[in-house]
N, C-alpha and C positions, 0 to 999 in steps of 0.2 A: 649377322645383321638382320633385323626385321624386317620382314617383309610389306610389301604396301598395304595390303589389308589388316596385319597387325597396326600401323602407323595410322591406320582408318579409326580404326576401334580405340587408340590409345587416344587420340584428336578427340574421337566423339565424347569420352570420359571426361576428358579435361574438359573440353566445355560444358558439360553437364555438372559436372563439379562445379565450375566457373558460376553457373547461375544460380545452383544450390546457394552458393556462398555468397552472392550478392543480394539473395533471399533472404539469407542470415542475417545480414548486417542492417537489412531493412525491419526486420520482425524485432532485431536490437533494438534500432532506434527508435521504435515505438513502442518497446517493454520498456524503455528507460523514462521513456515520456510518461508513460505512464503510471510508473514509479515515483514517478516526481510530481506528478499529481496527486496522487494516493496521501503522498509525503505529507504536500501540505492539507488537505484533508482533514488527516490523522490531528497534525499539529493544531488545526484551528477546531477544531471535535475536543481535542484535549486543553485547550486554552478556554473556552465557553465551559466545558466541566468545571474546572478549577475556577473561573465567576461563579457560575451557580453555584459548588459546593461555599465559597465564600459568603453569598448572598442566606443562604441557608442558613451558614453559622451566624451571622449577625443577627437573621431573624429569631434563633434560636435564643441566643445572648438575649434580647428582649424581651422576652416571656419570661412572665412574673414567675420565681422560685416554686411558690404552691403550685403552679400549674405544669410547670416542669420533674415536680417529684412525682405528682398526681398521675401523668400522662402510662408511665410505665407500669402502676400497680393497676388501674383501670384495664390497659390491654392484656397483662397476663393473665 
């Protein structure tokens, strides 16, 4: 059977663990929060792209043909 000093150290461990782990679950809940912000971020970063690339092509659509063939031999 262990001895009380063994049962000291085993006690001390568990609750060191103990805190560890509810350190864990706290540093979780805030990487997931912040996961989910990031999320929507992302998402509204990627919806504003795809407006502007939309706004883009329509402006592009509007440019007179001459000016739209013209544009690529001028820059190369």
């Amino acid at each position: 059977m262990a001895n009380p000093i063994q049962i000291e150290q085993i006690t001390e461990r568990v609750e060191r663990l103990l805190v560890r782990y509810e350190e864990l679950q706290r540093t979780n809940t805030l990487l997931a929060a912040q996961l989910d912000t990031l999320t929507q971020e992302r998402d509204s970063l990627k919806s504003r792209l795809s407006a502007a690339r939309a706004r883009v092509d329509a402006l592009l659509e509007r440019l007179p043909e001459s000016t739209a063939q013209a544009a690529p031999k001028g820059s190369a």
